[in-house]
N, C-alpha and C positions, 0 to 999 in steps of 0.2 A: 313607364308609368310610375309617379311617384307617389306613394299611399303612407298616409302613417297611422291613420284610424283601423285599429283591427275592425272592427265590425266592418269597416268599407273595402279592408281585406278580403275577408271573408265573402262578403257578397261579391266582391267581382272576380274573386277565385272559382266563385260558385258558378258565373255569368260563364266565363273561360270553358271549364269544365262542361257545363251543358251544351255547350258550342262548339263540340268536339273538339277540345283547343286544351286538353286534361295536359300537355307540357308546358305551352304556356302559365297554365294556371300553377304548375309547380314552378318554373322561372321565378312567376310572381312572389311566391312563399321562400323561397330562396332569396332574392334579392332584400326583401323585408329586414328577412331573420340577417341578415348582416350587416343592414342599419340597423337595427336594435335588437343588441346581441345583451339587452340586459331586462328588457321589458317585462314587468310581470305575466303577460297572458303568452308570452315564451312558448310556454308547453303545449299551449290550445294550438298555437300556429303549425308547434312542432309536430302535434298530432296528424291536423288537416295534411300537411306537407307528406306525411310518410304512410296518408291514406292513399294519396294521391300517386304517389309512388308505387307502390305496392298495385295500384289498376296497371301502372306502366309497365309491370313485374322487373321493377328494380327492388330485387328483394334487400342485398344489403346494404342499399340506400333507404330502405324505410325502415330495415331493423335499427338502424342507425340514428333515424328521426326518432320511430319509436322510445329509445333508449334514453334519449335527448330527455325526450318530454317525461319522462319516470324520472329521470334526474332534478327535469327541475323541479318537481312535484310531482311526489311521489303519492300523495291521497288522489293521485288523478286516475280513473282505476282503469278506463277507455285503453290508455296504450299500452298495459298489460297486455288485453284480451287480444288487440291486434297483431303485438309481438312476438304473444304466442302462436297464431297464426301461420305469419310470416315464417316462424322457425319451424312450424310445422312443412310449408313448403318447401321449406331449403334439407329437410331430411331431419332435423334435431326435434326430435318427438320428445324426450324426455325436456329438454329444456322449455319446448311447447306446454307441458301437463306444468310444468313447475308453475310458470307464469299466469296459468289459468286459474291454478289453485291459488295463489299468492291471493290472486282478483277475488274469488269466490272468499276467503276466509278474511277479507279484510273489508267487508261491508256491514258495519257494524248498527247504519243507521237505517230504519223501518220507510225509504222511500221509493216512489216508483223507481227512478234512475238506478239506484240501489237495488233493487230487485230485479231490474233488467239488465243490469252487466253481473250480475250474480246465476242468472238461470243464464243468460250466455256463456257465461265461465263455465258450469256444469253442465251444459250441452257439450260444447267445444271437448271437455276433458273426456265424456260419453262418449263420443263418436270417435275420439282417438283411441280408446281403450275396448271399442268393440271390433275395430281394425285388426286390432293386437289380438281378438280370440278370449280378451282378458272382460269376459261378457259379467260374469258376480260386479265385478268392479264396476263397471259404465253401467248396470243394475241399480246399483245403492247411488249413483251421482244422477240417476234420473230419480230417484226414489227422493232424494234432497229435494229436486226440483216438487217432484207432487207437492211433499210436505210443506212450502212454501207458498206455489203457485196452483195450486190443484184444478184451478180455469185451464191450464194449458193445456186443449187436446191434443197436440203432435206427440205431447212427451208422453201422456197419460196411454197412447196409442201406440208410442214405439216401447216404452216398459213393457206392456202386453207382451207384445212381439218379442222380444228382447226374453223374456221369459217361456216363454212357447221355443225358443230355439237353445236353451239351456234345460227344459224337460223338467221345469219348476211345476211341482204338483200340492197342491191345487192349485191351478192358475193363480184365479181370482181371489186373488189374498188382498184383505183389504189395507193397503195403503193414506197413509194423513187421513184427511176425512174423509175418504170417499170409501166408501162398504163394496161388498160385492155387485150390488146393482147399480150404481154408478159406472162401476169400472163396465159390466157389462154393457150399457147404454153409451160409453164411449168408445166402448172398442171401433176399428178398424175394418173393414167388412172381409177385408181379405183373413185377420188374423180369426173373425167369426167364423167362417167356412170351414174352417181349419181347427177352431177348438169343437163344433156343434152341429149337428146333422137336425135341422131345425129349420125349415126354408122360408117359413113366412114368416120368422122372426128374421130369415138374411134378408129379405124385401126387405121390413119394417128398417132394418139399422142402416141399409147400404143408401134410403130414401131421406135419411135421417142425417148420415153422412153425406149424401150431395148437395142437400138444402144447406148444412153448414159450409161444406168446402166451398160452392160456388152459389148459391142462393138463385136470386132473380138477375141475372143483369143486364146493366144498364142501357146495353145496346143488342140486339139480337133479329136474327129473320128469323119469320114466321110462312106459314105456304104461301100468304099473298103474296111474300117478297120472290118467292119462285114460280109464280103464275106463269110466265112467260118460258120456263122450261118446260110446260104443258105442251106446246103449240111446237116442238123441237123437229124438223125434218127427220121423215120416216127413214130408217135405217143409216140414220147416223148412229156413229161408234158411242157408245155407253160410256164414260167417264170414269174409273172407279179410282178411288183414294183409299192407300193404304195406311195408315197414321199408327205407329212404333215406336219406343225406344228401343225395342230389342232384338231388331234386325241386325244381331251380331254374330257375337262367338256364346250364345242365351240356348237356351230351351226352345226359344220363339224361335231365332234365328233359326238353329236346326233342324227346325219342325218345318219351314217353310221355305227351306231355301231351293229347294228344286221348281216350286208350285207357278212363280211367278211367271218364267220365262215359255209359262206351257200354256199361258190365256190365248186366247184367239185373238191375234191384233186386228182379222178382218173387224170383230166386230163391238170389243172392247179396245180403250185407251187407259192404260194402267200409271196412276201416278203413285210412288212410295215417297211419303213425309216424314224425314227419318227425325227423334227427338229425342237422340240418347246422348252418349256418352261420344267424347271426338276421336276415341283410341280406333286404329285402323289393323281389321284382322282378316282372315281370309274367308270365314260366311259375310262380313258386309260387304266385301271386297262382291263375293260371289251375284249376290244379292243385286246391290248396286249393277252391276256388269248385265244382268240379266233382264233387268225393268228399262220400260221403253221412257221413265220418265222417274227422275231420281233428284230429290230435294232434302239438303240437309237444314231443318228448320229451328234447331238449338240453336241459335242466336239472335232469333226472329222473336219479339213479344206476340201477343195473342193479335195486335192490333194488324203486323205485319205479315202472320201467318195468316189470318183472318182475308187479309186485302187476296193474296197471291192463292191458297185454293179458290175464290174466286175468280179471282182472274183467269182462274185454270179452267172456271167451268165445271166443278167436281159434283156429277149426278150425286154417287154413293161413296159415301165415307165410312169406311172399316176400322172402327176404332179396336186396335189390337195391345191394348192397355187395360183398362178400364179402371178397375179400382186398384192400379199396382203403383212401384215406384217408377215414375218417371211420366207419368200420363199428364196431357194437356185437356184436363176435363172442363176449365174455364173458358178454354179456346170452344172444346164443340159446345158447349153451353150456350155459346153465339151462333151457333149452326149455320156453319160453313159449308154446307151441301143439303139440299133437301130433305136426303135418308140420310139416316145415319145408323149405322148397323154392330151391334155390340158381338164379337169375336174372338176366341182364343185365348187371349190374353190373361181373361179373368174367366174364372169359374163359377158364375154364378151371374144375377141377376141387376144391373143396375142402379134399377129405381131412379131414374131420372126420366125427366118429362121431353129430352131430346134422343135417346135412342129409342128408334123404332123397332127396331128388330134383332133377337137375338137367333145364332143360327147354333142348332146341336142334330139331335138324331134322337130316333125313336127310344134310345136305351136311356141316354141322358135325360130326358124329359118326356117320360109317358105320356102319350094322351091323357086327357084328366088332368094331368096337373102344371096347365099353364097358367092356370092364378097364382102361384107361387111367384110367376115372374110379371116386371114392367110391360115390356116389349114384347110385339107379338113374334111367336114364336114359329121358326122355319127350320125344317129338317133337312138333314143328306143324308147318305146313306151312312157315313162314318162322319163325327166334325170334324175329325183331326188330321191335316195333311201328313204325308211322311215324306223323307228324302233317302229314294232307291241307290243314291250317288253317295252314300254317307261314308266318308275314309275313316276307317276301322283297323286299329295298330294290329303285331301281332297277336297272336293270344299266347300270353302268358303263362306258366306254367303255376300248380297250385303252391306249389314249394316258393316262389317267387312272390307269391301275394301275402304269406305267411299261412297257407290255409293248412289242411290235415290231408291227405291225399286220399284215403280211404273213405274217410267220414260222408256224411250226406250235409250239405251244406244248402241252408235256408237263406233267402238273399232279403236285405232291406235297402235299396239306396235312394229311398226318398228323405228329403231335410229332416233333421234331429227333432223341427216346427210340427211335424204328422204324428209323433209317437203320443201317444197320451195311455195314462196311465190303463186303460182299457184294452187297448192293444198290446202293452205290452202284458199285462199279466194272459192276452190266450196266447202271445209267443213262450210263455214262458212253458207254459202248459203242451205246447208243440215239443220244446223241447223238453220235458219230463216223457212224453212220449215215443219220441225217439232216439233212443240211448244213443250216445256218441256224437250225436250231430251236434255243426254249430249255428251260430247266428251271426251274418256279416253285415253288418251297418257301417254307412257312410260315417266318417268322422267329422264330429264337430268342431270339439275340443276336446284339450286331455280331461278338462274339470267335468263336462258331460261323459264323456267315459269312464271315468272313473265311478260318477252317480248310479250310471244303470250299469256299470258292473256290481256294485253295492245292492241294487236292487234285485240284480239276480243272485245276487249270494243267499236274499231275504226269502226270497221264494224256492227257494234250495237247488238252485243250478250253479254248479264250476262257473265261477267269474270266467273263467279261460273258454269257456266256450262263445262267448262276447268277442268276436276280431272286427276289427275297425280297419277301412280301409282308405288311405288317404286321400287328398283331391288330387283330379288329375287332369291332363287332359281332353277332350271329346275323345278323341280316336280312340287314345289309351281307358282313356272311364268304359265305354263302351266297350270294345275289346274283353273285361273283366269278367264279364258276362258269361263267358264260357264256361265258369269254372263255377258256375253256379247251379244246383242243383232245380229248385223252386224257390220265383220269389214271391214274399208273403207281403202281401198290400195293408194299409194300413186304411184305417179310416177315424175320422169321416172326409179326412182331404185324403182320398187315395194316388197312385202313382200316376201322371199324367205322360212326359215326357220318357223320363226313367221306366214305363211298361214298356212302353214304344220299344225302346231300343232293348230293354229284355227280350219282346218277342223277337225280334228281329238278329237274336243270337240266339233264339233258337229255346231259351230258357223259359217255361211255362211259368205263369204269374195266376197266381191265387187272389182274390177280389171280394169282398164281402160288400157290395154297393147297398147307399140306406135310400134317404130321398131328395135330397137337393142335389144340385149338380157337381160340384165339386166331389162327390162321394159316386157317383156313378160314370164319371169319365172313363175309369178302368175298365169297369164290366162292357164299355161299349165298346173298347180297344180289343180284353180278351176276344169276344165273341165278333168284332171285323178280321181278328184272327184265324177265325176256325177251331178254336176252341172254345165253344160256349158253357162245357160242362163243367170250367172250372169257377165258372160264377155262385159263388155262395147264399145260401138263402138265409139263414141267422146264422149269429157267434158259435154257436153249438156244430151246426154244420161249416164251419172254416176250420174249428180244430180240429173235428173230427178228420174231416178231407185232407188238410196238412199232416196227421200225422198218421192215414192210411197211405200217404203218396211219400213220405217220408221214411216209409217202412218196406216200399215196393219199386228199389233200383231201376227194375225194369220195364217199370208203368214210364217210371219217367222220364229212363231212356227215349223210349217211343215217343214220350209228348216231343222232345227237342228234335227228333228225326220228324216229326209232323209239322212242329211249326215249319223248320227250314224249307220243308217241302214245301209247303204252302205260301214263303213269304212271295213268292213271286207272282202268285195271282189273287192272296188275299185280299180284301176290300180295304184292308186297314192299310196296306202298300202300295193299291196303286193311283198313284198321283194325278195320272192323267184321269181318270174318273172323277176322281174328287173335284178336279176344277171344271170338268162339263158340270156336276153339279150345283158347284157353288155357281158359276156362268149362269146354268138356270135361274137360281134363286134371285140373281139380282136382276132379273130380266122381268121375273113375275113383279119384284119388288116397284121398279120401275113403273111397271102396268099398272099398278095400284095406286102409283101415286099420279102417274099421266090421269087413270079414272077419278081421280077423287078419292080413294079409297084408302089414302094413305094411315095406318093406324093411329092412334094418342094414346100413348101411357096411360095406364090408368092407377090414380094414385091415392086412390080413397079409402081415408079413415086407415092410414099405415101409421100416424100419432098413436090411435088405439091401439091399434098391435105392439109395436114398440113396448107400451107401457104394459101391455097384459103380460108379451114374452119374458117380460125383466122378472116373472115371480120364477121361473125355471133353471134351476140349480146345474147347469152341466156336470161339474165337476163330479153332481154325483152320481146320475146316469145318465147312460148313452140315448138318447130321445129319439135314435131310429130303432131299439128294440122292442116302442111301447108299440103293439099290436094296432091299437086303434089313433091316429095322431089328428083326423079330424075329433075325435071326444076329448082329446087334451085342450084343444082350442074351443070346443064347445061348452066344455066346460068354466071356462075364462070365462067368454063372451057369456056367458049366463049369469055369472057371478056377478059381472061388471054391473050389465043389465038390469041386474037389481038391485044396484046401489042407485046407478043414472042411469036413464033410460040413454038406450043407444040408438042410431038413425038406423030406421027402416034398411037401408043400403049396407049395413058397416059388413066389412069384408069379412068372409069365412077364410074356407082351405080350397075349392074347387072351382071351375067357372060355372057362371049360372047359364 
């Protein structure tokens, strides 16, 4: 095909490519660029040619294009950012940041194009530099982005975050234009849970956050569309779909890798929808191997994952994501299964108009307080599955971890993201009270360790009683355990996975649960344990109890001889219980929705909440220690009240 019109280029390049025909269409760009090896739009073709390349992952033929087209014009800023890309895949990271920066500092003129190959550059160099551990740095190049872009909520949501795992205090420091109540109103729901023990402000933001991410769309079933699974032959097998990205070598994965292979095939049919990452470890391996029906759907858009659970027939869909990284929340947004049941994944509450049902246990969600949540709420006796089968290295010696072999050693290994300054000043306070002990926290980074060793010098604790332990792997992370005395939970995102596998070596875990979920997952793990007494009732009573169990070797010998004994028949380890449970729950689910009685989100007047929570300063108290937390809200709602009157219905704190 003989072409000399670039623009007739370009569209039949384009025609090629969409026609899965991506080499012909490089051919095409190749054959061009050599009849006109002098043309001025050169660079344009050069660009398109070594985009095109680079989908083929001929990386040093697109560095090459790339390169091409900076030569021939160089104000062209596009093959920069791609360049740097590309060298990012091929291992050359520093020459990747070089190129990106080159892009970002050389956009001189105030237009959109301009501005969006400039926060691309500053994203790009962001996510290379938080890889690195080098988190201050990819901090201040998303902090550029605000100060420019401040509409952009991915960036405005991953700085949060980004700063929650560097132990930056006060969080919400206000950046470019946006003050603390903006930042608060954009946050993240996961990194909310995590800064604020606040639940009907997490409804308010996570309802707030789903209308943005996925809104209305444009195509969806509704129950009419599933009338006809009303009518389904009695004692056919139940359909259930499990939908993950982290059915890996994760938290999730571990937590659930024994659970699947123990469902009743008489009477469920189990499909897992895998949508993570394509690295191959021995929990997917595990996983996969065990499920009667395994689908890896990252490479599937919503359109085609959408067709194929259907095609499957998926009664109930167990979204084991929810509000985290990697979740297909636009996919169920089109509701791909009747039910749709929020689980695990995420710690807390939805707010979406497509999950039905969230599943916890009496401890995580009291009676009383299922207005806090979307979804109507279903109990087991524990939520959180475990794996009896978990391979656990040897144990370690204290000399080898770098610990004190005498001392009494306090454990932390939840993410650097939990610490907030609250928590840490009653750790410090633990350790004023028990002379000699230390404190072992998971390492983040040197820069973060080096901070709260700073902090502890301020509060007058030996920086050296601070030992950081590095990453490692399951068997070995785990393993570590042993050499741990008591660990001290953090709040208000307390230890989830990280409990688990403390109790399960045996090492008693301290818990101060408030009132959302994310903050009481602990206390229901302790107490599926057999150890209920070490559930805290205020801050006053957690230091107290850490530093009388800190002072009493021999109390706490006994709890680790108690747990062990126990793990074998406690509620929190055995597996096979946990799935007659959860088998129940979607059996009842089922019946509700066969009856008619399938629930509806309820989603009223969380705008007004949203906007009341934004007057509450986290930063500066803890909001589970105010005694009365329906008068904090009632008192909003009355103030509001009497500015505009509010509807008859607008939501409190309780169910009516």
């Amino acid at each position: 095909m003989r072409i000399d019109n670039v623009a007739e280029l370009f569209g039949s390049a384009h025609q090629l490519a969409s026609l899965g025909e991506p080499r012909q269409a490089a051919a095409l760009y190749r054959d061009w660029l050599e009849r006109h090896p002098a043309d001025p739009l050169g660079h344009a073709v050069y660009f398109n040619y070594g985009v095109l390349l680079s989908g083929l992952d001929d990386l040093p033929g697109a560095a090459t294009a790339f390169a091409e087209a900076i030569r021939r014009n160089a104000a062209f800023i596009p093959p920069f950012i791609n360049l740097g890309v590309v060298y990012e895949r091929l291992g050359a990271v520093e020459p990747a940041v070089a190129h990106w920066a080159h892009a970002a500092a050389s956009l001189a003129a105030v237009t959109g194009d301009a501005l969006a190959y400039k926060t691309t550059a500053l994203k790009h160099i962001a996510r290379v530099l938080e890889s690195q551990q080098r988190h201050a740095e990819a901090e201040a190049h998303l902090r550029q982005i605000i100060e420019i872009a401040p509409t952009m909520r991915d960036v405005v949501q991953h700085w949060i975050s980004l700063r929650q795992r560097q132990c930056a205090w006060p969080l919400l420091e206000p950046v470019g234009p946006l003050d603390r109540t903006a930042l608060l109103r954009g946050m993240a729901p996961l990194s909310f849970v995590t800064y604020a023990d606040d639940p009907l402000m997490a409804l308010a933001l996570s309802a707030a956050y789903a209308q943005a991410e996925t809104g209305v769309p444009a195509e969806f079933r509704s129950d009419a569309d599933f009338a006809d699974r009303r009518a389904a032959a009695p004692g056919r097998r139940l359909r259930i779909g499990y939908l993950s990205s982290d059915l890996r070598s994760h938290a999730i994965g571990h937590l659930t890798a024994d659970m699947y292979r123990l469902h009743d095939r008489s009477r469920f049919e189990v499909f897992i929808y895998y949508c993570g990452i394509p690295q191959e470890d021995a929990v997917k391996a595990r996983i996969r191997d065990s499920a009667e029906h395994w689908t890896d759907i990252t490479p599937l858009d919503d359109d085609a994952a959408l067709a194929l659970m259907l095609a499957d027939g998926i009664d109930i869909l167990v979204d084991i994501n929810g509000h985290t990284r990697g979740a297909r929340t636009k996919l169920l947004s089109r509701r791909p299964a009747p039910v749709i049941v929020n689980w695990l994944g995420y710690a807390g509450t939805m707010g979406t108009p497509y999950h039905h049902y969230i599943l916890a246990d009496d401890t995580i969600i009291p009676p009383g307080s299922e207005a806090w949540y979307s979804e109507a709420v279903l109990r087991l006796p524990c939520y959180q599955p475990n794996d009896r089968h978990r391979q656990v290295a040897a144990t370690p010696t204290r000399v080898s971890l770098g610990l004190p072999e005498d001392a009494v050693v306090f454990c932390c290994f939840n993410g650097a993201q939990k610490i907030t300054p609250f928590v840490f000043e009653r750790w410090m306070r633990v350790l004023q009270g028990v002379p000699g002990s230390v404190l072992w926290l998971l390492k983040s980074s040197d820069a973060v360790d080096v901070k709260l060793r700073e902090r502890a010098a301020a509060a007058g604790i030996d920086p050296a009683r601070l030992v950081f332990a590095p990453m490692a792997g399951n068997a070995d992370h785990v393993a570590r355990y042993a050499a741990a005395d008591l660990f001290l939970d953090t709040a208000p995102y307390g230890a989830h996975t990280t409990a688990s596998d403390a109790l399960w070596m045996g090492a008693p875990v301290l818990t101060l649960p408030g009132r959302g979920f994310a903050s009481r997952v602990c206390a229901s793990l302790v107490r599926a344990a057999g150890v209920p007494e070490l559930v805290c009732a205020t801050p006053e009573d957690y230091v107290a109890q850490a530093i009388a169990l800190g002072n009493d070797v021999v109390l706490l010998r006994a709890y680790r001889e108690r747990l062990l004994a126990l793990r074998e028949t406690s509620v929190l380890f055995d597996t096979e219980a946990f799935v007659r449970a959860i088998e129940a729950q979607f059996e009842a689910m089922w019946a509700a929705f066969r009856d008619g009685m399938l629930p509806r989100p309820d989603l009223t007047n969380l705008d007004t909440c949203l906007d009341l929570g934004l007057a509450e300063d986290h930063d500066a108290r803890e909001l589970f220690t105010v005694p009365d937390y329906e008068a904090v809200w009632r008192a909003r709602l009355a103030r509001r009240d009497g500015f505009q009157k509010l509807p008859p219905d607008a939501r409190l704190w309780s169910a009516a």
